[in-house]
C-alpha positions as CSV (number, residue, x, y, z in Angstrom):
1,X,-33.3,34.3,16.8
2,X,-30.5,36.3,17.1
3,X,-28.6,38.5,14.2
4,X,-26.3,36.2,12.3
5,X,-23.6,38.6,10.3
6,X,-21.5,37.0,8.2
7,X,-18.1,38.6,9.1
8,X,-17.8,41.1,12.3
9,X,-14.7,42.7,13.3
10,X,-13.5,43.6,16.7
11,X,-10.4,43.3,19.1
12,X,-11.8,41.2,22.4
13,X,-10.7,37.1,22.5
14,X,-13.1,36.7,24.2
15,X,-15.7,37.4,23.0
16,X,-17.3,34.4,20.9
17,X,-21.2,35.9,20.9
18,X,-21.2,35.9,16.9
19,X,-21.4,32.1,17.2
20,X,-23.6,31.5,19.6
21,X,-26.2,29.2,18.8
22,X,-27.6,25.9,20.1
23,X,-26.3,22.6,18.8
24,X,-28.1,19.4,19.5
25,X,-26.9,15.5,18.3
26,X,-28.9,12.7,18.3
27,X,-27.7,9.3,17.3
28,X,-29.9,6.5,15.7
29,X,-32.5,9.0,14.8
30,X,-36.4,8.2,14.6
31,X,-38.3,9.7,11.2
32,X,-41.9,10.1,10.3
33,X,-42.2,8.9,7.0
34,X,-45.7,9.8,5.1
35,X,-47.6,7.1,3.5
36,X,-49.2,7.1,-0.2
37,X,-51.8,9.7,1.3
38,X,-49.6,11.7,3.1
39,X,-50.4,10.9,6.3
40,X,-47.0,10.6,8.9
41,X,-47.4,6.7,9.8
42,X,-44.5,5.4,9.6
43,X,-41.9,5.7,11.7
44,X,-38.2,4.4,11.0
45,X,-35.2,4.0,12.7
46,X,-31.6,5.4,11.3
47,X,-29.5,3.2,12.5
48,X,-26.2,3.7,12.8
49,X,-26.7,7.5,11.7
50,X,-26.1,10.8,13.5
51,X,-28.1,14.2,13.2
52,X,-27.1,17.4,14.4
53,X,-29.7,20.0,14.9
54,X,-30.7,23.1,16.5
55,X,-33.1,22.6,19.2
56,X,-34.1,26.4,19.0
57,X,-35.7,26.0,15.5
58,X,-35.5,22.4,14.8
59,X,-33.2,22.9,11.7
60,X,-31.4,20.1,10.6
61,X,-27.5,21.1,10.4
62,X,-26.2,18.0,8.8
63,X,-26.7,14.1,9.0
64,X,-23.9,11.6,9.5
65,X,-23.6,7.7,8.5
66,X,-21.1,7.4,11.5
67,X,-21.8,7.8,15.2
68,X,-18.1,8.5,15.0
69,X,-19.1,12.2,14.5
70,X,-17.8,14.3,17.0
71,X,-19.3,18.1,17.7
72,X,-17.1,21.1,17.9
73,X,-19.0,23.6,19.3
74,X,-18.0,27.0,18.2
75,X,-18.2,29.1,21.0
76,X,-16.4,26.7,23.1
77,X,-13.6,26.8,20.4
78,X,-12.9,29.5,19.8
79,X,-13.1,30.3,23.6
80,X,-10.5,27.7,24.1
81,X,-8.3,29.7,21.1
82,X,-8.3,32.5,22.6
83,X,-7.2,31.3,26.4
84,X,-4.4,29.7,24.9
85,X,-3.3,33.0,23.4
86,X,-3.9,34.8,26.3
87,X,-1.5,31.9,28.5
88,X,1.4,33.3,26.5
89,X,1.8,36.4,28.8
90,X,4.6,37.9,26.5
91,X,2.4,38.0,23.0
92,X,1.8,41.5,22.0
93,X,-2.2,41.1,22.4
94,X,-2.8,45.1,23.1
95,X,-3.6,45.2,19.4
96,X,-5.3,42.1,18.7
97,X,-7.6,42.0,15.2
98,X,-10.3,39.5,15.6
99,X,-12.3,38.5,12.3
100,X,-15.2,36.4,12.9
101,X,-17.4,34.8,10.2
102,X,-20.3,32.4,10.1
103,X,-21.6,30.7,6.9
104,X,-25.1,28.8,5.8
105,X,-27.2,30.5,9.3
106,X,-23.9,29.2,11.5
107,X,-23.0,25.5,9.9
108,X,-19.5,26.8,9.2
109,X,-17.5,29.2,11.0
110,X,-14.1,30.9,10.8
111,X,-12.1,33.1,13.3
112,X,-8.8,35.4,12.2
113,X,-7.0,36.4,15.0
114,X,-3.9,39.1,13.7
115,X,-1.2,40.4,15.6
116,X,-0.2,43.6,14.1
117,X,2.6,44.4,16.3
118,X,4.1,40.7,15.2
119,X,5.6,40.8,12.2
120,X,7.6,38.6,9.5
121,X,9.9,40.7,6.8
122,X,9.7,39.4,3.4
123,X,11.8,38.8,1.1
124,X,10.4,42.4,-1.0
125,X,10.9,44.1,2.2
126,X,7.0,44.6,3.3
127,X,5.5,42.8,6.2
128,X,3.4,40.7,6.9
129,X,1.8,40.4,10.4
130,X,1.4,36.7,12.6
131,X,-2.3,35.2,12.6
132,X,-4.0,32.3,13.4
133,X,-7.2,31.3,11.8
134,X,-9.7,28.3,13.1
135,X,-12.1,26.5,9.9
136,X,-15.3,24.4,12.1
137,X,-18.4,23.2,10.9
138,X,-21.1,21.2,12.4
139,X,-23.1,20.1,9.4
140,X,-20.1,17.7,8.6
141,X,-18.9,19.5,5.4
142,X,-15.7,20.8,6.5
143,X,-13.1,19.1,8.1
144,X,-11.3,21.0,11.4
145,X,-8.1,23.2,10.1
146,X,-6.2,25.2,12.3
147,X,-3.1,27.2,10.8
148,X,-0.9,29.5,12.3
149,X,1.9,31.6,10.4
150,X,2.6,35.7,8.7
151,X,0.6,35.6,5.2
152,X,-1.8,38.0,3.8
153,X,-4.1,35.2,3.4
154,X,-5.0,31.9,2.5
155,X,-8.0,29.1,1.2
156,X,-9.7,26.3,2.8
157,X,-7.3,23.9,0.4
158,X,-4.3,24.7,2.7
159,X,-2.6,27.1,0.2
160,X,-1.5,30.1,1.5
161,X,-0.4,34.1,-0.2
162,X,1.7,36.4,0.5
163,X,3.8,35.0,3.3
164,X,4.9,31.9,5.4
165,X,2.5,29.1,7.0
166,X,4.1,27.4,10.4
167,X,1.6,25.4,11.6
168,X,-1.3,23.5,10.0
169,X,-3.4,20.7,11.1
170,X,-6.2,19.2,8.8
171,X,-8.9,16.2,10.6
172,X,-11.9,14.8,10.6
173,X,-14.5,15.8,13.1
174,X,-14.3,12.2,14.9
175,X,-13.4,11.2,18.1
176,X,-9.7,11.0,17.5
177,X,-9.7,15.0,17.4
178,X,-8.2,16.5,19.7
179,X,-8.7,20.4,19.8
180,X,-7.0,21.7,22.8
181,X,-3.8,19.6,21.6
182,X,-3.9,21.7,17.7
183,X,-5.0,25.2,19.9
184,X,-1.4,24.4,22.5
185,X,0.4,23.9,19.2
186,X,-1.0,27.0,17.5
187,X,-0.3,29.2,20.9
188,X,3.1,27.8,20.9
189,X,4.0,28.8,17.4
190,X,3.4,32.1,18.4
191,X,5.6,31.5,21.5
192,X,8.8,30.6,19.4
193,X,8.2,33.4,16.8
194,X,7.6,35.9,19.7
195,X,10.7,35.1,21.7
196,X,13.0,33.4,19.2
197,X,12.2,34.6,15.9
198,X,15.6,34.2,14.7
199,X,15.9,30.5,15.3
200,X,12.3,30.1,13.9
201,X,13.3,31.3,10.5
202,X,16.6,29.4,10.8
203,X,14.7,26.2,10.7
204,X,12.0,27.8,8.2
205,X,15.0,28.3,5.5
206,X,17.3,25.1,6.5
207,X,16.8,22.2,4.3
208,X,17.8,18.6,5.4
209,X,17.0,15.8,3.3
210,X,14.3,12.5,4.6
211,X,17.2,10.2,4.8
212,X,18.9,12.7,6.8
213,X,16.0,13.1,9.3
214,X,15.2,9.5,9.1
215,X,18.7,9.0,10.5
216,X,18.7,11.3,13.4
217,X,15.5,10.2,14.4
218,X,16.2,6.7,14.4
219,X,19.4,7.4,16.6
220,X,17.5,9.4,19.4
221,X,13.6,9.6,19.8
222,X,13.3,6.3,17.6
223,X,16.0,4.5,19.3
224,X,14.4,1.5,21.3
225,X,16.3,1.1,24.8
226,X,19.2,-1.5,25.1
227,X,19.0,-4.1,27.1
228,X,21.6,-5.8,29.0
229,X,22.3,-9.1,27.2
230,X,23.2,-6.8,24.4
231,X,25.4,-4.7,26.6
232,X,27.2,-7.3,27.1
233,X,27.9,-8.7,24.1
234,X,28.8,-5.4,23.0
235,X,26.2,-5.1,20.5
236,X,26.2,-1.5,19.1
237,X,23.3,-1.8,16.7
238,X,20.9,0.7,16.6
239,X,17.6,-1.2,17.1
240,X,14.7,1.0,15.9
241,X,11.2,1.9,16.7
242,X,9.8,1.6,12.9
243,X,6.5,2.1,14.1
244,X,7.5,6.0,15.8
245,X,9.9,6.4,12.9
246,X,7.1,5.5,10.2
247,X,4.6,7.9,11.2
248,X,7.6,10.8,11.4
249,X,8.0,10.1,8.4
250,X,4.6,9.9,7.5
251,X,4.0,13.5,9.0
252,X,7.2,14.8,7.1
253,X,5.8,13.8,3.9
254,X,2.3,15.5,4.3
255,X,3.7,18.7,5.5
256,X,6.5,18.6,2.9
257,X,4.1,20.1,0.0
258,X,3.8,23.2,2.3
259,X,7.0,23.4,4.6
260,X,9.3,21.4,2.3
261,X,12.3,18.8,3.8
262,X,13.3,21.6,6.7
263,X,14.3,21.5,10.0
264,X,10.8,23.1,10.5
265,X,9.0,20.1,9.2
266,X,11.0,18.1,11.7
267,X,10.7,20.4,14.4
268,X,6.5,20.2,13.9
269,X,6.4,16.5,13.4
270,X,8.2,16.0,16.6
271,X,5.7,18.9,18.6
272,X,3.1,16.7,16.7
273,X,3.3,13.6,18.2
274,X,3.8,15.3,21.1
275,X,0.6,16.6,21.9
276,X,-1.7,14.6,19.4
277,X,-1.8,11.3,21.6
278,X,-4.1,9.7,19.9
279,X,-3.2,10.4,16.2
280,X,-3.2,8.1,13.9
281,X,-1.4,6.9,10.2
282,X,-2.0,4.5,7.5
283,X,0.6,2.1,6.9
284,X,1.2,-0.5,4.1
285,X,2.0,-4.1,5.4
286,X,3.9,-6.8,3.5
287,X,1.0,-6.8,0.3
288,X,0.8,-3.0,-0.2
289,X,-2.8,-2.9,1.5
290,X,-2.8,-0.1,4.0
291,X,-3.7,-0.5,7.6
292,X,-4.6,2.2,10.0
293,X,-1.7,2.6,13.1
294,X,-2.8,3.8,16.4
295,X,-0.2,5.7,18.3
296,X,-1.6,5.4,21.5
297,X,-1.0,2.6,23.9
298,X,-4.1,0.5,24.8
299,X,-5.3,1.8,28.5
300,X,-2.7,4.6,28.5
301,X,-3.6,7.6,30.5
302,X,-3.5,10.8,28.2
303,X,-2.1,12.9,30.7
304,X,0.7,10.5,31.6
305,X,1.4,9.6,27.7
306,X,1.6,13.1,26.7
307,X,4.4,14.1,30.2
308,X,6.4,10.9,28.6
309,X,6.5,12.4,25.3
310,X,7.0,15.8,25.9
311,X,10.2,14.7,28.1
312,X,11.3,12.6,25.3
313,X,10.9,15.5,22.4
314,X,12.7,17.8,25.1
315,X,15.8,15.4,25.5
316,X,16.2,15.3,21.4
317,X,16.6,18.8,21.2
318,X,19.1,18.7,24.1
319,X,20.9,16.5,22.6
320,X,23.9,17.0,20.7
321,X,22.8,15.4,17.2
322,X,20.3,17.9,17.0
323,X,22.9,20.7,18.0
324,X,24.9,19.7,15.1
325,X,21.9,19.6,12.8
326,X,21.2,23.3,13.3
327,X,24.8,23.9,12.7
328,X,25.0,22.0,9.7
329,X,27.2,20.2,10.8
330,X,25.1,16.6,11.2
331,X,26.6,14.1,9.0
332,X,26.2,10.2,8.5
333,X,28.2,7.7,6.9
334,X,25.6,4.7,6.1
335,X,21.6,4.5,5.9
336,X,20.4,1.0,8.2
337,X,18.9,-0.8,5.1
338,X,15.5,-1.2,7.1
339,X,15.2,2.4,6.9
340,X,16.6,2.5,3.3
341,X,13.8,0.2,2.7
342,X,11.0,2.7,3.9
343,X,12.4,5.8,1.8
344,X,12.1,3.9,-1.4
């Protein structure tokens, strides 16, 4: 078996050999059990159960009560992290730290990527350098967390020290996740702060409140296409996509702990939806009993879905509402009571 370290050090991407180990999963497992003499008899179905294992020395990793489970293999991860780095020709990579860590022989894993020659001034005048790090396990203990942002460091709780976070996303390994669309997102954080860091902390420091955002959104990406009987009867009602506008909000709100009511939060929930295609929120119906939304249409095709969107999230930022929200100069006069309704 090879040497697991806990945390190694070095400064190649792509080089994922500290977690390389096999990782089996079986669903609907079949135990021995012993009887009163302890004599292996019996044998029993788990039904509707999931174990993952290593094939190399049979070790049980973790068991499941879902088939649901879905396995993110490390080594294919953080693979996958570090191309998406490496697409963005004009990051300054020459000087790349990569921290690796394993924990409990490989079950959990962590990778650090710094950019020293990418940095964020702070408010005491020291700096603090870009990074991206990747939480996995495969013994279904911690959920998938990818975070991107300058900060001296941070916890598995989401907090973070010493700096600003950018980009976080937080889900259950299940078959909903979506890992290369959370690995474009992180790669394009470091994009915008690369090229634009200007207009980055801009939106960082600009506060807006939820009405405000639930306003423009409803006017632009939530704004259902008119038809022509209302055309014609000159109908200038804004009808509204609550659905879309519900989980923007919904995606406002958990991020607002963290990134507060900015432009930022916006500007993520939008690059959110964007590339998670098939995300998912809870949402209360007329009773207050909460219901789980897909935003994915059924028989869609992911790649077409996610060309519409990102053509849609491109167009907002065109526009000019969202020209006069970075110039503070966005107003509105009256809140559609619908969308009163949801801010309550």
């Amino acid at each position: 078996m090879q040497n697991l370290e806990n945390h190694v050090t070095h400064n190649n991407l792509l080089d994922v050999s500290h977690f390389d180990m096999p990782i089996r999963k079986i669903d609907n497992p079949t135990v021995l059990l012993p009887d009163i003499n302890g004599k292996y008899l019996e044998q029993v179905k788990m039904d509707n159960q999931t174990l993952v294992y290593r094939p190399d020395t049979m070790d049980i990793l973790g068991r499941s009560r879902s088939k649901q489970y879905k396995i993110v293999e490390p080594t294919e991860l953080y693979t996958a992290h570090a191309k998406k780095l490496l697409e963005q020709t004009d990051l300054p990579l020459s000087d790349v730290i990569v921290d690796d860590y394993i924990y409990e022989g490989g079950r959990k894993q962590k990778r650090t990527v710094t950019l020293p020659s990418l940095t964020k001034q702070m408010n005491d005048g020291s700096k603090v350098s870009m990074r991206s790090d990747i939480f996995n396990s495969v013994d279904m203990s911690w959920m998938y967390q990818a975070f991107a942002g300058a900060y001296r460091d941070l916890c598995r709780n989401t907090l973070v020290f010493g700096g600003q976070r950018m980009y976080h996303i937080r889900q259950k390994h299940t078959k909903g996740l979506n890992v290369m669309s959370t690995l474009k997102s992180v790669a394009k954080t470091f994009e915008l702060f690369n090229e634009n860091q200007e207009l980055m902390n801009k939106m960082l420091k600009q506060e807006i409140s939820l009405k405000t955002m639930a306003h423009i959104l409803a006017s632009n990406i939530c704004k259902k296409k008119e038809g022509s009987g209302k055309k014609l009867l000159d109908d200038t009602s804004i009808s509204v996509n609550y659905k879309l506008l519900d989980y923007f909000i919904d995606r406002i709100e958990q991020e607002s702990g963290n990134l507060g009511y900015t432009v930022w939060n916006l500007y993520n929930a939008l690059t959110h939806w964007s590339t998670h295609i098939d995300d998912t929120f809870e949402r209360l119906d007329d009773k207050g009993v909460a219901h789980e939304i897909k935003m994915t249409r059924a028989g869609s095709q992911t790649h077409t879905a996610r060309t519409k969107r990102e053509d849609k999230v491109r167009e907002f930022m065109n526009s000019e509402d969202w020209q006069k929200l970075l110039a503070n100069t966005y107003i509105f006069t009256s809140l559609h009571p619908n969308i009163q309704e949801r801010l309550n």
